[in-house]
C-alpha positions in Angstrom: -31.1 -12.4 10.2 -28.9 -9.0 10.2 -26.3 -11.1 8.2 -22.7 -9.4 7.2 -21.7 -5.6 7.6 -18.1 -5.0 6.0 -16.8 -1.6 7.0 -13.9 0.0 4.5 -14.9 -0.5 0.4 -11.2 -0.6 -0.7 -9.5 -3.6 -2.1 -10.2 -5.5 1.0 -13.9 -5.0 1.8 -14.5 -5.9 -2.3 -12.5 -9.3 -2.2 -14.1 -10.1 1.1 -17.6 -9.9 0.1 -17.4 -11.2 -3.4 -15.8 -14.3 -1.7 -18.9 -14.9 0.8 -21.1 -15.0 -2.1 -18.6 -16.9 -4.1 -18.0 -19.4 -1.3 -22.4 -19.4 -1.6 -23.2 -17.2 1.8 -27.0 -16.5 1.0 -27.3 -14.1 4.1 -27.7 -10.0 3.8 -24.2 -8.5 2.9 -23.5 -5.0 3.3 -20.7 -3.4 2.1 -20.2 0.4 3.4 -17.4 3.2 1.6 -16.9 6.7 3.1 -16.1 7.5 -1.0 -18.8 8.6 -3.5 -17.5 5.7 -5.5 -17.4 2.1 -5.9 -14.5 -0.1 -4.9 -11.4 1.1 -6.9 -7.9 0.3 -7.6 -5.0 2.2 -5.6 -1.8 1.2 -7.2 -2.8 3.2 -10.6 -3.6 6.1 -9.2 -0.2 7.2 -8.6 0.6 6.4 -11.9 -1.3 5.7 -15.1 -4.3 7.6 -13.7 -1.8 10.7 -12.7 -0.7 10.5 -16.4 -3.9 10.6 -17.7 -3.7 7.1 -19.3 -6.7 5.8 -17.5 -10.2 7.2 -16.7 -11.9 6.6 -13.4 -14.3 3.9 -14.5 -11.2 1.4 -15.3 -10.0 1.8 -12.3 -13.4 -0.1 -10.7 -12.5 -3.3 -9.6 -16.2 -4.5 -11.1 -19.2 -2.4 -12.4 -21.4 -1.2 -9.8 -23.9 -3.6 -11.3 -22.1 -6.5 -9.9 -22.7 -5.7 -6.3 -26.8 -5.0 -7.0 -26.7 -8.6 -8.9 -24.5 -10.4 -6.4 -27.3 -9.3 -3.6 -24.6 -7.1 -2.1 -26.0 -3.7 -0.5 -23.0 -1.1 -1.8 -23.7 2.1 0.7 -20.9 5.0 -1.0 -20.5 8.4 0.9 -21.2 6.8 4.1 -20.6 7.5 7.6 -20.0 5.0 10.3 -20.3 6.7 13.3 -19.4 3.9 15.6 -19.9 0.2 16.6 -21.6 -1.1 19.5 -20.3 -4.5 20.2 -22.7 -5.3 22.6 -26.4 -4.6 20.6 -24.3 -5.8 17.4 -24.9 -2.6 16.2 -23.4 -0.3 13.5 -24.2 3.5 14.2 -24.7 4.5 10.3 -25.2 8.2 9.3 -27.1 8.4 12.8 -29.1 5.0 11.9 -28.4 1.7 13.8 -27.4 -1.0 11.3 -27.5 -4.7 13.0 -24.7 -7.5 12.2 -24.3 -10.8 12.7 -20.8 -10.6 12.1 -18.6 -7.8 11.0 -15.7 -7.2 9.0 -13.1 -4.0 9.1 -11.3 -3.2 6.0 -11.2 0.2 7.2 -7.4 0.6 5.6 -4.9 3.4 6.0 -4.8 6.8 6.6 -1.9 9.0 4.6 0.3 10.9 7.3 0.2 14.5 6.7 2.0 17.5 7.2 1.5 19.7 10.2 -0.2 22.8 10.4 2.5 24.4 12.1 5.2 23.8 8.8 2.6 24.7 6.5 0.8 21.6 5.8 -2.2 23.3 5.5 -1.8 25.4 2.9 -3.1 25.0 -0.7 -1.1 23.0 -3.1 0.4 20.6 -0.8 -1.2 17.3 -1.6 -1.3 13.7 -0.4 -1.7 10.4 -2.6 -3.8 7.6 -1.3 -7.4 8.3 -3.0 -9.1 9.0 -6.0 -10.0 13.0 -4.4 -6.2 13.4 -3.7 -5.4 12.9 -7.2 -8.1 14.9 -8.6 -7.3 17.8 -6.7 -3.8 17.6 -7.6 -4.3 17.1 -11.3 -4.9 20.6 -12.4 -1.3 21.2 -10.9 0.7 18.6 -12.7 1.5 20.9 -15.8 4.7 21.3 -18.1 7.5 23.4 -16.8 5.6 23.4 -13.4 8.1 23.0 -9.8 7.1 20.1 -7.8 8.7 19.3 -4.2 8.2 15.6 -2.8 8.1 15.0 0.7 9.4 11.3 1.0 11.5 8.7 -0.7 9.5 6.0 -0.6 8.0 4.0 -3.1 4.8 6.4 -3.5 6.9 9.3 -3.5 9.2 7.6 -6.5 6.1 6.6 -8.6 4.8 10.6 -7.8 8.7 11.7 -8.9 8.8 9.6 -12.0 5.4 10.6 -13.1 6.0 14.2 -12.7 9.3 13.9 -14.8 7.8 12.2 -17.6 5.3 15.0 -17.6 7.8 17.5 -17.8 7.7 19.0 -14.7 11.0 19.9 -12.7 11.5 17.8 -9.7 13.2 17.4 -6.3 12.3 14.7 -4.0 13.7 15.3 -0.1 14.4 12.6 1.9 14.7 13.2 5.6 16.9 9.6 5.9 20.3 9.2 4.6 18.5 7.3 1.7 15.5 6.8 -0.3 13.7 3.6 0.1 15.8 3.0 3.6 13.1 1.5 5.6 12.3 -1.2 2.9 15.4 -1.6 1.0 18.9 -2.5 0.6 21.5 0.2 -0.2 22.2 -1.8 -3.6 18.4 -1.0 -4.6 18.3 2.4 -3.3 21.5 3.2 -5.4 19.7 1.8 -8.3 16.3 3.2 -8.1 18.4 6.8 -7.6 20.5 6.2 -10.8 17.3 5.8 -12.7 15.6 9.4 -11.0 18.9 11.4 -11.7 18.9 10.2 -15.3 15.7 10.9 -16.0 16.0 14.7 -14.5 14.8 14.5 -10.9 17.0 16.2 -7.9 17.2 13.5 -4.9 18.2 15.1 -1.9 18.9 12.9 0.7 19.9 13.3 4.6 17.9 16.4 4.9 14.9 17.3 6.2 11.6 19.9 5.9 11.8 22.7 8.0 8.6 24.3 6.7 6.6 25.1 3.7 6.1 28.8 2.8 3.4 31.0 1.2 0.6 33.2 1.8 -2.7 31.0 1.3 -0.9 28.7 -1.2 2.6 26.9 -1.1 5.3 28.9 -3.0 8.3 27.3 -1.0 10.2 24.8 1.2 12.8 25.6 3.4 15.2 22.6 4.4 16.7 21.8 7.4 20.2 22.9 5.9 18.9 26.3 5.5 18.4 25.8 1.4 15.4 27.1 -0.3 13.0 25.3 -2.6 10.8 27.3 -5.0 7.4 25.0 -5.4 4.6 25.3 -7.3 3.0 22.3 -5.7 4.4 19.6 -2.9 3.6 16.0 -2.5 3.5 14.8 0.8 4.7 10.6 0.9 5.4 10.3 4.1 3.6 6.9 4.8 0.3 6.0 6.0 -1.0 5.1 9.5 -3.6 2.1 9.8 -7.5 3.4 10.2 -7.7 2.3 13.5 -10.4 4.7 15.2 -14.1 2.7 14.8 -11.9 -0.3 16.2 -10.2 1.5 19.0 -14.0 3.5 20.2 -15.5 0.4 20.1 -12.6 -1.5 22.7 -10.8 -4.2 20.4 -7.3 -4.2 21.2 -5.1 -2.5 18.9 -1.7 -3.4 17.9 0.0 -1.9 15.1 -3.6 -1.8 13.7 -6.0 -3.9 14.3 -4.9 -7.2 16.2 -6.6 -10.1 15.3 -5.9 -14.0 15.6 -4.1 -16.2 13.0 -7.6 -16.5 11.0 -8.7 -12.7 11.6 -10.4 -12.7 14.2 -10.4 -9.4 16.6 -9.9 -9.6 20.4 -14.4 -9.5 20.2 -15.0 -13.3 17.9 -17.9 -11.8 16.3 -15.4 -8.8 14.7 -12.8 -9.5 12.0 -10.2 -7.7 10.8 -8.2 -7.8 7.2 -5.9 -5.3 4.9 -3.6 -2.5 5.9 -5.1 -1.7 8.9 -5.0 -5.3 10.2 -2.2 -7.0 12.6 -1.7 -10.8 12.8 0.6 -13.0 14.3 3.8 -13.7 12.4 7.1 -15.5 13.8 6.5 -15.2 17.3 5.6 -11.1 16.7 3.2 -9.2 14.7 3.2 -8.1 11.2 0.7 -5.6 9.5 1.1 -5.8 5.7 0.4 -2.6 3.2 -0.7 -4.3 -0.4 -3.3 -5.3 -2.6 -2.1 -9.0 -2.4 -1.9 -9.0 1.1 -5.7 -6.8 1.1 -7.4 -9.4 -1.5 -5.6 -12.7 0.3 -6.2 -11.7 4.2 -10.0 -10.7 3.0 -10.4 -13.6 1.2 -9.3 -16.0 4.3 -11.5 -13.9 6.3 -14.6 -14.8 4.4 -13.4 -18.0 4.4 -13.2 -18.2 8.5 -16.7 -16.4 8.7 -18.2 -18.8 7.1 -16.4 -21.6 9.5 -13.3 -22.2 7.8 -10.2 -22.5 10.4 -7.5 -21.3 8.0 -4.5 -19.5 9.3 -3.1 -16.9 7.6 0.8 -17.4 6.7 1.7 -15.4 3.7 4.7 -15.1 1.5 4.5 -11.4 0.8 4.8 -9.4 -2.5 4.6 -6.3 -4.0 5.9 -4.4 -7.1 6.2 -0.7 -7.9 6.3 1.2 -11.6 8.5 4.1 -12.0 9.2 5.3 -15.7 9.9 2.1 -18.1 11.2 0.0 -15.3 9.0 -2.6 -13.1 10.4 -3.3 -9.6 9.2 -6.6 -8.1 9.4 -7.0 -4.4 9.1 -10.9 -3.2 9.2 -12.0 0.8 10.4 -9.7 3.3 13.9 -8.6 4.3 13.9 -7.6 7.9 17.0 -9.0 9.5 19.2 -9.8 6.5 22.7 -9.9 7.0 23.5 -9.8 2.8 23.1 -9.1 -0.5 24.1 -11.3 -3.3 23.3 -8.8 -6.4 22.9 -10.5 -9.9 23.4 -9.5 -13.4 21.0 -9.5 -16.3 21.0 -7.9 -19.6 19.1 -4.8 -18.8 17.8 -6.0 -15.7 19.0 -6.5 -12.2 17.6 -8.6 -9.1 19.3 -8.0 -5.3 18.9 -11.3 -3.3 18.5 -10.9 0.6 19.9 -13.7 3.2 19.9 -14.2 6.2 22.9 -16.6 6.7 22.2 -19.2 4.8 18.5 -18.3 4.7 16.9 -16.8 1.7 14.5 -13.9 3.0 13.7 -11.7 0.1 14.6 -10.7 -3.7 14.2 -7.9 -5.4 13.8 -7.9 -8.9 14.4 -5.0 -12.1 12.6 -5.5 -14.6 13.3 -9.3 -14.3 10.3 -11.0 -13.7 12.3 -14.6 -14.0 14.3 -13.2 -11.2 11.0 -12.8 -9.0 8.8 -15.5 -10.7 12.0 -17.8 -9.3 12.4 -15.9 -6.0 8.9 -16.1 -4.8 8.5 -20.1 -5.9 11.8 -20.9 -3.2 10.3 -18.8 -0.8 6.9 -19.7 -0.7 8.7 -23.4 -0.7 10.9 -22.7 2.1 13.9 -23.5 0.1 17.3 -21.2 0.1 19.5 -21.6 -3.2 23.2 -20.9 -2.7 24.5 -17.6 -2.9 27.2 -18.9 -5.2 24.5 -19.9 -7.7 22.5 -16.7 -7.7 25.7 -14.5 -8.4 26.3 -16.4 -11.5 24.8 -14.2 -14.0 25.5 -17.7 -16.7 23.4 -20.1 -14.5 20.4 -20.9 -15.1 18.0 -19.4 -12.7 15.2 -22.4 -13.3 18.1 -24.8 -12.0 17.4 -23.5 -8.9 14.1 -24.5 -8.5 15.0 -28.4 -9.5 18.5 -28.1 -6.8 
């Protein structure tokens, strides 16, 4: 039999094929990653593995070993030139590679800069693989002038890095604040305290004009006429799901890949899971960018190739590191209407409603705040917002209300 062909060797394609052997799938697995390397973490890269804290090998989610003991063929550096739904074909570096079934944990591309502003000049530099931040490494020096495209969350972790390695920074933010798409003005306010005080310029409300330099980036002009000097520019700007085997080979697209409530693609025998998957969510569709949601969604996959019939209904979370402070994320907040904000000593947590809904919480370096937050939510239970203000209750109390 051709067996299982998992496209994408990220956090999504590794979970998902250690599950089918897990889950005892005897068939032939294939796993195939356009990187030289095995599966790897992302998170870390923008952060201890910028600072030099961690090597490349501890970044591997498991020794290459594993997959050659597990049965599991790991191709690295390859190229998928397409799919043939049809023959059940995978077009690999010009060789056709049958399937029974086939997974897509293709992932997300990082949005870059355009040509036309300068993007494509040396020095300006993208986060999402373990290339990006080996080409930018050399750059990240003492005393050296850094420009950040993007407020975001991989922008931040980029800023706080760069600060604690005593570079001078300024991140740009083209909205009228940083973390607007996925935050609350309360955390935005606090995550920009914490970047002025530890040196970092955060200018907000303007945009990039264009980069300047001859061959390499010496510049950035703003949209309000000022001039940056750079050494180097980060470009976080967001990512856009890997979508181009899936769309060549017909499936429907929809803010990524659309699949079914158990992963399937608009073709049964194709599956879908991780950033650049789409599933149905409260009556819409929601595409989730995370290594929970990557290891979970892969996971159910597996689960549903192998004739399960679970539906996937998650209660999202994510978490971000930026100098000595750990920001939890639980749930989602689109379409609160409040904030309730509560006090700890030396932490902080920012509780989204929805009426009388709970939706989200955000958590500072309180991980009771979150470890409580995500235990209502993935309940369905709403605690009162007169309880959560009260810095002297007891946050456990709210589980047992």
């Amino acid at each position: 039999m051709a067996g299982i062909v998992v496209i994408g060797a990220g956090q999504a394609g590794a979970s998902l094929v250690a599950r089918l052997r897990m889950k005892g799938y005897a068939g032939a697995i294939t796993l195939i990653g356009a990187e030289g390397v095995p599966p790897y973490q992302r998170p870390p890269l923008s952060k201890g593995y910028l600072l030099g804290d961690l090597s490349a090998e501890r970044l591997f989610l498991r020794p290459e070993s594993f997959y050659a003991d597990q049965g599991i063929v790991l191709r690295m550096g390859a190229v998928v030139d397409g799919i043939d739904p049809a023959r059940q074909e995978v077009s690999l570096d010009g060789a056709a590679l049958p399937y029974d079934q086939l997974a897509l944990t293709t992932g997300a591309r990082p949005r870059r800069l355009p040509a036309a502003i300068g993007g494509d000049l040396a020095g300006v530099h993208v986060l999402r693989g373990l290339a990006d931040v080996d080409a930018m490494a050399p750059e990240v020096a003492p005393g050296r002038r850094v420009v950040i495209v993007g407020g975001g969350y991989i922008g931040l972790e980029a800023a706080a890095v760069a600060a604690k390695r005593g570079l001078d920074v300024t991140v740009v933010e083209l909205a009228p604040r940083i973390l607007q798409r996925v935050a609350a003005a309360e955390t935005s306010d606090y995550m920009r305290a914490l970047h002025i005080a530890h040196g970092v310029r955060v200018l907000e409300g303007v945009g990039l004009e264009r980069l300047s330099g001859e061959g390499h980036v010496t510049g950035a002009r703003l949209s309000d006429g000022r001039e940056l000097p750079a050494d180097f520019v980060i470009v976080g700007v967001g990512v856009m799901p890997d979508t181009a085997l899936a769309g060549d080979a017909g499936l429907y697209l929809d803010n990524g890949i659309a699949t079914d409530a158990q992963g399937r693609t608009s073709d049964p025998r194709i599956w879908a899971a991780g950033d650049c998957a789409s599933f149905p969510s409260h009556g819409g569709r929601l595409r989730l960018e995370s290594v929970q949601n990557a290891i979970d969604q892969a996971e159910l996959v597996a689960d549903n190739m192998l004739d399960g019939a679970r539906d996937y209904a998650p209660v999202p979370w994510f978490w971000s590191d930026q100098y000595d402070l750990k920001l939890q994320i639980a749930g989602l907040n689109t379409g609160y209407d409040r904030v309730v904000v509560r006090d700890a000593p030396g932490a902080r947590s920012h509780w989204y409603f929805k009426g009388d809904g709970l939706l989200a919480v955000d958590a500072m370096n309180d991980p009771r705040a979150y470890m409580v937050g995500k235990r209502l939510l993935e309940a369905g239970r709403s605690p009162s917002a007169g309880a959560v203000a009260d810095a002297g209750s007891d946050l456990k109390a709210l589980l047992r209300a």
